[in-house]
C-alpha positions as CSV (number, residue, x, y, z in Angstrom):
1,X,-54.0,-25.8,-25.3
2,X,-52.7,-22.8,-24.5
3,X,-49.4,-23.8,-25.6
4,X,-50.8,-24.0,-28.8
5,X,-52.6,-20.8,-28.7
6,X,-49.3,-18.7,-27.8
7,X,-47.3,-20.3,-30.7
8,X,-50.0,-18.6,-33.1
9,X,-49.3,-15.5,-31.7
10,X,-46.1,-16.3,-32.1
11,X,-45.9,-17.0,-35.8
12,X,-48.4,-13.7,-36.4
13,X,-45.6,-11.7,-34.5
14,X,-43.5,-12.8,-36.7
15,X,-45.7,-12.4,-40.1
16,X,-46.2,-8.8,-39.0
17,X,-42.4,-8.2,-38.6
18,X,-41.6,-9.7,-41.6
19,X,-44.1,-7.9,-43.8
20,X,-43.0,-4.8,-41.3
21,X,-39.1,-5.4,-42.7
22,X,-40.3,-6.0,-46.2
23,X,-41.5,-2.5,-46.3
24,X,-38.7,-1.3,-44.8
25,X,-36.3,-2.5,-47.6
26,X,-38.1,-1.4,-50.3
27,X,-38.9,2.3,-49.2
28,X,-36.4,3.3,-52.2
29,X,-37.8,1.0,-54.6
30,X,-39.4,2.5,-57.6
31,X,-43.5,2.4,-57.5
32,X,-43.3,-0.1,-54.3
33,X,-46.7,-0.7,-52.6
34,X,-46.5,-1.3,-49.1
35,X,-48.2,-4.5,-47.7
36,X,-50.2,-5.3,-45.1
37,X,-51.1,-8.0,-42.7
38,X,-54.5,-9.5,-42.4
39,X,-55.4,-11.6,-39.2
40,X,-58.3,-13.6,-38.3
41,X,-59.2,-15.5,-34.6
42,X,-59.1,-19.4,-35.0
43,X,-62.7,-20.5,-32.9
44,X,-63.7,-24.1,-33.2
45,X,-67.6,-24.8,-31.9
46,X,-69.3,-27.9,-32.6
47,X,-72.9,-28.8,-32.5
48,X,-72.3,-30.2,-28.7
49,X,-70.5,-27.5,-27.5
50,X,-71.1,-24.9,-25.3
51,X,-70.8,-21.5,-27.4
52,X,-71.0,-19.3,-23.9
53,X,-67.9,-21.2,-22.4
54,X,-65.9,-21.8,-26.0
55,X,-62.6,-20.0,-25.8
56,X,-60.7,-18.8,-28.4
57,X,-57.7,-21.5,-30.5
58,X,-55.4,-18.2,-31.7
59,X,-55.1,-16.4,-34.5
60,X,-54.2,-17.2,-38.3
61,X,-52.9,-15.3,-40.8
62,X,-55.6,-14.4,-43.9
63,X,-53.7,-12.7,-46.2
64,X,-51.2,-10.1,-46.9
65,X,-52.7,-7.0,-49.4
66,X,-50.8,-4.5,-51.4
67,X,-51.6,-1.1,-50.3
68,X,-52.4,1.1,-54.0
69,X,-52.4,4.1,-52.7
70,X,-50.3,6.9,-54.7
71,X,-46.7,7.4,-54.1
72,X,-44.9,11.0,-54.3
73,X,-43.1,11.8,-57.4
74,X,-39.3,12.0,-58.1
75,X,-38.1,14.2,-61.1
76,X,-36.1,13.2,-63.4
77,X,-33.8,14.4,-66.6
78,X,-35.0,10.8,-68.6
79,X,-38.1,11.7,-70.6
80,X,-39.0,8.4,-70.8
81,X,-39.1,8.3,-66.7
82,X,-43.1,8.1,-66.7
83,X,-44.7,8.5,-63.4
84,X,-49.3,7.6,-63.0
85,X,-50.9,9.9,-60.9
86,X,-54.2,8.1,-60.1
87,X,-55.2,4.5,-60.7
88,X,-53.5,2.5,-63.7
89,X,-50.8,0.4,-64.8
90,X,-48.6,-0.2,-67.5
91,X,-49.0,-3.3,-69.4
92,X,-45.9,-5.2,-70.5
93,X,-44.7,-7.6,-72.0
94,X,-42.7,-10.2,-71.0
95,X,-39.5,-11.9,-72.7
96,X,-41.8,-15.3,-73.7
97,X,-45.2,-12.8,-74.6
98,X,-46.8,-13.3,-71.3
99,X,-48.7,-10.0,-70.0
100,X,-47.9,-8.2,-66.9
101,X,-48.8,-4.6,-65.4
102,X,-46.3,-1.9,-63.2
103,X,-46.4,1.3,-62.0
104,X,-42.5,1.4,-62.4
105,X,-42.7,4.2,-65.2
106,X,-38.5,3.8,-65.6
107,X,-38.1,2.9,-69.6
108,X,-35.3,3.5,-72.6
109,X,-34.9,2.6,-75.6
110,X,-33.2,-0.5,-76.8
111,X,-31.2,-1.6,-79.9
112,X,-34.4,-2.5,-81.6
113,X,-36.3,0.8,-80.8
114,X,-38.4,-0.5,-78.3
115,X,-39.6,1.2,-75.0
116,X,-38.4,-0.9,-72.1
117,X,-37.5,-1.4,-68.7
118,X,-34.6,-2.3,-67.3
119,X,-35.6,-6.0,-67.2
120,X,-36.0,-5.9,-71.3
121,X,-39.9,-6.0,-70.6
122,X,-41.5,-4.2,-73.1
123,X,-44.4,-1.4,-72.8
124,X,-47.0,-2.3,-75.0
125,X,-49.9,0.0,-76.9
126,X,-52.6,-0.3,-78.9
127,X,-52.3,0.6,-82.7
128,X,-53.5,4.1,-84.1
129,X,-56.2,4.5,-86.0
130,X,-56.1,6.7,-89.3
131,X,-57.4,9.7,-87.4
132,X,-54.4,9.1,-84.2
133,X,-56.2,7.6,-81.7
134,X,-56.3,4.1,-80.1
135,X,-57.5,1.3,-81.4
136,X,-58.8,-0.9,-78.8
137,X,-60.2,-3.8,-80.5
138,X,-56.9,-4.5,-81.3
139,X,-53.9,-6.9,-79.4
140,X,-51.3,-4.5,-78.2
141,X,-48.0,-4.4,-79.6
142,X,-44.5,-2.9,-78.4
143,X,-44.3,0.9,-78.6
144,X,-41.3,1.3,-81.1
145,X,-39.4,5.2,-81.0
146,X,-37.2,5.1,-84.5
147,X,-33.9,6.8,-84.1
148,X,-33.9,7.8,-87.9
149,X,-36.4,8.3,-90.4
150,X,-35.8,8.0,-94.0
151,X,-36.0,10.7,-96.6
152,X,-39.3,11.1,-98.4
153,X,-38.9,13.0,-102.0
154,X,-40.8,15.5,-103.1
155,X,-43.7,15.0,-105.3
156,X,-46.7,17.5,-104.4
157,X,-46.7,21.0,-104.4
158,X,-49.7,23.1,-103.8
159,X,-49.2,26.9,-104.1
160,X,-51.4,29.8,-103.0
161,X,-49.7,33.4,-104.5
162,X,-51.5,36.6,-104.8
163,X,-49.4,38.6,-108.0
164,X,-49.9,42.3,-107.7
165,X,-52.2,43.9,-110.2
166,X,-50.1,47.0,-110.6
167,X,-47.0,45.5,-112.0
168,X,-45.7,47.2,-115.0
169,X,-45.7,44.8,-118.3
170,X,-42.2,43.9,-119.2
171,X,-42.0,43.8,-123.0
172,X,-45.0,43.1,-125.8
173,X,-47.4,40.8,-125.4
174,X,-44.8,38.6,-124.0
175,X,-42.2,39.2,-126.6
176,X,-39.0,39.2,-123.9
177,X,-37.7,36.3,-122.6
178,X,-37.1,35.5,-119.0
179,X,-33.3,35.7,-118.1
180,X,-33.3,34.6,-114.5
181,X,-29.8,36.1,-114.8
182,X,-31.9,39.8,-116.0
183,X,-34.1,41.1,-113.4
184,X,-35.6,43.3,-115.3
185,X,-37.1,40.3,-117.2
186,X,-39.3,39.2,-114.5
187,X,-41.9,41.0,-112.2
188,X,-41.2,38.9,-108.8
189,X,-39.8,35.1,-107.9
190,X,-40.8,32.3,-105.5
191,X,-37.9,30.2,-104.2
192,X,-38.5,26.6,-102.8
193,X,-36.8,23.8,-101.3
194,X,-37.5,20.5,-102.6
195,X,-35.6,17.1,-101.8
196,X,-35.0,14.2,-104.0
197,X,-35.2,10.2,-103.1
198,X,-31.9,10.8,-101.1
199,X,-32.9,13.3,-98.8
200,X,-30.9,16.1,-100.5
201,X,-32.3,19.5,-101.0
202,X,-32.6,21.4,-104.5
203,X,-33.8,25.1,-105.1
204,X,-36.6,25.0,-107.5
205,X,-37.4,28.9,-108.5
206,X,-40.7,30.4,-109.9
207,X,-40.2,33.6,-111.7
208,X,-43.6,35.6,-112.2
209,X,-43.6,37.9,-115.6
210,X,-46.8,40.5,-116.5
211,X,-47.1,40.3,-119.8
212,X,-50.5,42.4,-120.7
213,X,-52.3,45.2,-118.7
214,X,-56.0,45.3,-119.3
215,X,-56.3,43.7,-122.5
216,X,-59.6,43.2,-124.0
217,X,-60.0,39.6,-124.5
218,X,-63.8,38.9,-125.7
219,X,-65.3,41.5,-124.0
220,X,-63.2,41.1,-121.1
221,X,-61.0,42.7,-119.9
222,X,-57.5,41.1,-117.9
223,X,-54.6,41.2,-117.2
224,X,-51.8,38.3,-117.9
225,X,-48.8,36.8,-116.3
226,X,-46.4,34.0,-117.6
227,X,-44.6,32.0,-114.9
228,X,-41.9,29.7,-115.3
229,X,-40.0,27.3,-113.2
230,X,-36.4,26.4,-113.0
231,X,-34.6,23.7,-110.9
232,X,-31.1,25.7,-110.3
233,X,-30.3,27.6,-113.2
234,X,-31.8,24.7,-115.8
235,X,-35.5,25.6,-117.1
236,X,-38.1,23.0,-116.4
237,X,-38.9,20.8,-119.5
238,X,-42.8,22.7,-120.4
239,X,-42.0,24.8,-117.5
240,X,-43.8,27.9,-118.8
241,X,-47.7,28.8,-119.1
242,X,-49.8,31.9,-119.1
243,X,-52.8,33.0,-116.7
244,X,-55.0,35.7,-117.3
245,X,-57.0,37.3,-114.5
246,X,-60.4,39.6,-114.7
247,X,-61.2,42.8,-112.7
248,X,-61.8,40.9,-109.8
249,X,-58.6,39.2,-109.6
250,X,-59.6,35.8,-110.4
251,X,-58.2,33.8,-112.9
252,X,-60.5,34.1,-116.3
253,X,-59.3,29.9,-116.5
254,X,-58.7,26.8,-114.4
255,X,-54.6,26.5,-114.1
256,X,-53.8,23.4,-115.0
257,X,-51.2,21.3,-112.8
258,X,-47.8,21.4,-113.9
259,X,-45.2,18.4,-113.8
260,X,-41.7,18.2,-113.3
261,X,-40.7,15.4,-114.7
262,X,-38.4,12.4,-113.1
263,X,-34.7,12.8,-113.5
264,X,-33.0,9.2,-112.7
265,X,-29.7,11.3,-113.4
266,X,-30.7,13.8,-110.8
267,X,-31.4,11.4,-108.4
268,X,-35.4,11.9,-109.0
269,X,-37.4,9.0,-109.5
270,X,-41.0,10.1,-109.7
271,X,-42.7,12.9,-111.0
272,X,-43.4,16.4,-109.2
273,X,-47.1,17.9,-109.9
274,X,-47.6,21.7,-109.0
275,X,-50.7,22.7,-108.3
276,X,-51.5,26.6,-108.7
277,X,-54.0,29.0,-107.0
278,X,-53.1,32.7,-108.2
279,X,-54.9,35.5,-108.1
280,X,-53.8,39.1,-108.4
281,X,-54.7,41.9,-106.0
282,X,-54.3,45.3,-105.6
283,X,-51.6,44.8,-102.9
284,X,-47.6,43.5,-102.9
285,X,-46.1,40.3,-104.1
286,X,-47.9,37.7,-101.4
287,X,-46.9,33.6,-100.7
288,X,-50.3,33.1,-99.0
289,X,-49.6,29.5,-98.8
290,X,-47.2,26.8,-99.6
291,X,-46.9,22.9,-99.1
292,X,-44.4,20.8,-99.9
293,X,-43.8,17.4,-99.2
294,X,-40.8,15.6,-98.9
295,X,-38.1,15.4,-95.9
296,X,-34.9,14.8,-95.7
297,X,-33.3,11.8,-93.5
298,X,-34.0,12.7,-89.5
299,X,-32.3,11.7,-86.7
300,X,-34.9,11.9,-83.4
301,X,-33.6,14.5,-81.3
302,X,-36.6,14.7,-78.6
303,X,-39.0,12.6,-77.2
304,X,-42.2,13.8,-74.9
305,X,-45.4,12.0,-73.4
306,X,-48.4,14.1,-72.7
307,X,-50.5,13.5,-69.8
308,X,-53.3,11.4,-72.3
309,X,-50.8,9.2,-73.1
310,X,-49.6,10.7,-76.8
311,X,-45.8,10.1,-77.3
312,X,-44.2,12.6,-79.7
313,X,-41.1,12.0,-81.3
314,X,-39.6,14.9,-82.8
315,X,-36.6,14.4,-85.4
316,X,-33.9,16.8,-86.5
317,X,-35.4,17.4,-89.7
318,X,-38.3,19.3,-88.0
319,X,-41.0,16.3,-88.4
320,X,-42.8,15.4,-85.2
321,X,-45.5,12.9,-85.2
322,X,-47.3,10.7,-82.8
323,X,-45.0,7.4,-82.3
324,X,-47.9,5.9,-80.3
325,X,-50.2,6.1,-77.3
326,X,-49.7,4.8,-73.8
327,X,-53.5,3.5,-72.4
328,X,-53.3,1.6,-68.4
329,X,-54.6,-1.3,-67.4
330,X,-57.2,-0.8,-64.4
331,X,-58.6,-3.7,-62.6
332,X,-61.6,-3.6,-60.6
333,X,-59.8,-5.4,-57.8
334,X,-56.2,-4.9,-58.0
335,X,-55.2,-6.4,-54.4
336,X,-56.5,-9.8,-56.0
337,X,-52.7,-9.5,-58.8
338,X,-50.7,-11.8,-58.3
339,X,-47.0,-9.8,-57.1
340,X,-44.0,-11.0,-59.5
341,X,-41.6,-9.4,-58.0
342,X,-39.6,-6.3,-59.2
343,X,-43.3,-4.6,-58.7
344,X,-44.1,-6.2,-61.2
345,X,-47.8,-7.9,-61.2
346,X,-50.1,-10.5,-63.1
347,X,-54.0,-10.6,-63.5
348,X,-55.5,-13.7,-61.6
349,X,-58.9,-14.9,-61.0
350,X,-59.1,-12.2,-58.0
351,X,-57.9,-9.2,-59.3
352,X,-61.7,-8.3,-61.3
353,X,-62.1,-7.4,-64.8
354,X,-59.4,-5.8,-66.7
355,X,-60.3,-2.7,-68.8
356,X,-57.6,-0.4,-70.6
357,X,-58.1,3.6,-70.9
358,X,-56.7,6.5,-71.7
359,X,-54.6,8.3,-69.3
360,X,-57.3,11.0,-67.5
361,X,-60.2,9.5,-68.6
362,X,-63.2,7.7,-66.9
363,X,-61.4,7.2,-63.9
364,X,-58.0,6.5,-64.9
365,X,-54.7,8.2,-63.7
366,X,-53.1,10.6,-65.9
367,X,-49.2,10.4,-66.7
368,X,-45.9,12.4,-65.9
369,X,-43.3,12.9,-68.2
370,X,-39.8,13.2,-66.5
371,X,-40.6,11.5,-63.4
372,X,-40.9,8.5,-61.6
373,X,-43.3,7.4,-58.4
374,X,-42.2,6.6,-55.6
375,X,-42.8,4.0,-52.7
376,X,-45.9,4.3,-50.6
377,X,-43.8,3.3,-47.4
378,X,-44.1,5.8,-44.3
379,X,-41.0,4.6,-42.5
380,X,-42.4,6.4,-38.9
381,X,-45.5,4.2,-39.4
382,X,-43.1,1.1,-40.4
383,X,-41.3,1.7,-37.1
384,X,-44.6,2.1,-35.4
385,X,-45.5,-1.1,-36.7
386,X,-42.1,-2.8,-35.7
387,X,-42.6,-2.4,-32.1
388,X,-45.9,-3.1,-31.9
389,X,-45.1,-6.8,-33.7
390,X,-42.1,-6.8,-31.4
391,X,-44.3,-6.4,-27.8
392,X,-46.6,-9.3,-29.4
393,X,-43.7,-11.6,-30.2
394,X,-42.8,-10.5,-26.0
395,X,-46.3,-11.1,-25.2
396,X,-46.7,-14.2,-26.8
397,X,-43.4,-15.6,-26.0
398,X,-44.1,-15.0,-22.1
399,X,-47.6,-16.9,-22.4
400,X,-45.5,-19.4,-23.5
401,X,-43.5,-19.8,-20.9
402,X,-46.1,-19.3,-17.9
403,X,-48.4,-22.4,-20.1
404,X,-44.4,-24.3,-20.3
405,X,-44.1,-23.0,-16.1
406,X,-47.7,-24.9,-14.9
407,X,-47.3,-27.7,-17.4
408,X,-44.1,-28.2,-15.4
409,X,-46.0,-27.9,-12.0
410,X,-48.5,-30.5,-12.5
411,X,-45.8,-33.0,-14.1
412,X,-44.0,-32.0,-10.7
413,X,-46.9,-33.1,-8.3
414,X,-46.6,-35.7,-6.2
415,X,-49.9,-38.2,-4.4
């Protein structure tokens, strides 16, 4: 029996200092968790046995856990290098769909402008709401970066100018022309950039003209500007209309919207409406706002991930926007996943409920852009752990022997 007993120890010895080399190898590896060995005695009793006098049959492996604790950080140059500090994985995708979850943070784009690892899994997120922010009634999908954006032309202008009240009038009752070649024609000018469907960018110039200076107009007395707008040096088809303001400034009439209209030959397919908010004041020329939509083509130039999870792609043509949002995976018993290898992991009837976050919140890590986490293996305690295995394999191995030694004797004896 004891034979038996020894060989046991034996095979634990040898668990331990395999799990013990496992760790070993894999102190480099990206997000590794180091494992450990679970033993339990073997003790047989029956109902006609004698508990007090019942000895022990060995011991048997259990199990062998992951330990989650956190792993330092690396630095790194790759902003897609993403490192969780705190509980969490990331959920990805595998080549045939199926679902797993890693703390290896080490992604790049491919050819289709997916996030991935170096395995081709994909890093999956939940789609955006209208207002930016996760929607987590819905599947995940792949977290796409485009390289290039296409050009969006302009078609909505809203302006916000301030014209000074003191200008002097330039002619009678708006008897002279503008000449955009003629300064003297025009009181002050707004120069824009707009772009057409290909991306290209057009001046389109406002020039500002006082034409009256405390007219009476019904009782009331204003002052009047005309403003017209050119694309280049070519007047705007009904490009020209008149405002009047009262002694406070504000104009006496709603300003109606002005369109420029599509020019197929100028490569401008849809109409541009200009929406106007003047006033005059007793102060200098004043832009107090102006919006413009349209963009030309971009080329993404810089990528960054915020510690909740946002992802901002930023393009060369100055437009940065939210790409998508990285949420973890927590489970409420992650030593129950099921290890896949290349720290990669899959949810199993052991491993709890799974529930998705947002990085920082309610318990759930927060991420690191630039970096990468590493393994959880302290190589002194691995050592440690290597010669304790190794005096048990000893131990074990001489119990053999001595149980091998007195079987030997009694086969030996003679009557």
């Amino acid at each position: 029996m004891s034979f038996f007993t020894s060989l046991t120890g034996l095979n634990a010895a040898a668990a331990e200092l395999s799990i013990a080399s496992n760790n070993i190898a894999n102190s480099n590896t990206t997000s590794f968790k180091r494992s450990e060995a679970k033993f339990g005695d073997i003790f047989a009793v029956s109902a006609s046995s004698n508990a007090a006098t019942a000895m022990g049959g060995g011991v048997t492996l259990k199990s062998i856990s992951q330990q989650f604790s956190q792993g330092g950080l690396q630095l790194s140059e790759n902003a897609l290098d993403i490192a969780i500090t705190g509980e969490g994985f990331f959920p990805m995708a595998d080549a045939d769909g199926s679902q797993l979850y890693t703390r290896n943070g080490s992604f790049m784009l491919n050819d289709q402008n997916q996030v991935v690892n170096a395995d081709g899994q994909t890093l999956q997120v939940h789609p955006l709401t209208a207002t930016g922010l996760s929607d987590f009634n819905q599947a995940l999908i792949d977290l796409v970066l485009p390289r290039n954006i296409a050009a969006e032309a302009t078609t909505e202008v809203a302006l916000d100018v301030r014209l000074p009240e003191d200008s002097a009038v330039i002619g009678e009752n708006g008897d002279i022309a503008i000449d955009i070649a003629d300064a003297t024609t025009y009181s002050e000018t707004q120069a824009m950039t707009f772009f057409d469907d290909a991306g290209e960018p057009y001046t389109v110039t406002i020039y500002y003209q006082k034409i009256a200076d405390d007219v009476d107009v019904g009782g009331v007395i204003q002052d009047q500007y005309r403003a017209e707008m050119y694309i280049g040096d070519a007047a705007v088809a009904a490009n020209a209309f008149d405002v009047s303001f009262d002694a406070d400034g504000a104009p006496t009439a709603e300003i109606a919207d002005q369109v420029i209209a599509a020019s197929a030959i100028d490569g401008r397919t849809q109409d541009i409406t200009v929406s106007f908010a003047l006033q005059s004041h007793t102060k200098t020329f004043e832009i107090v706002d102006q919006t413009i939509d349209g963009l030309p083509e971009g080329k993404l130039v810089n990528i960054s991930v915020e510690g909740n999870g946002a992802v901002l792609a930023t393009y060369s043509n100055g437009l940065q926007e939210v790409a998508g949002r990285i949420n973890l995976a927590s489970f409420s018993s992650p030593q129950g996943l099921t290890q896949q290898g290349n720290t990669n992991y899959r949810a199993s009837g052991n491993s709890g409920a799974l529930e998705f976050g947002e990085p920082g919140s309610n318990g759930i890590g927060s991420l690191a852009s630039g970096a990468t986490e590493r393994s959880n293996v302290d190589l002194t305690q691995e050592l440690v752990n290597l010669i304790s295995a190794q005096r048990n394999f000893q131990s074990n191995a001489k119990a053999m022997e001595t149980s091998g030694t007195l079987t030997q004797t009694l086969i030996n004896m003679r009557g």
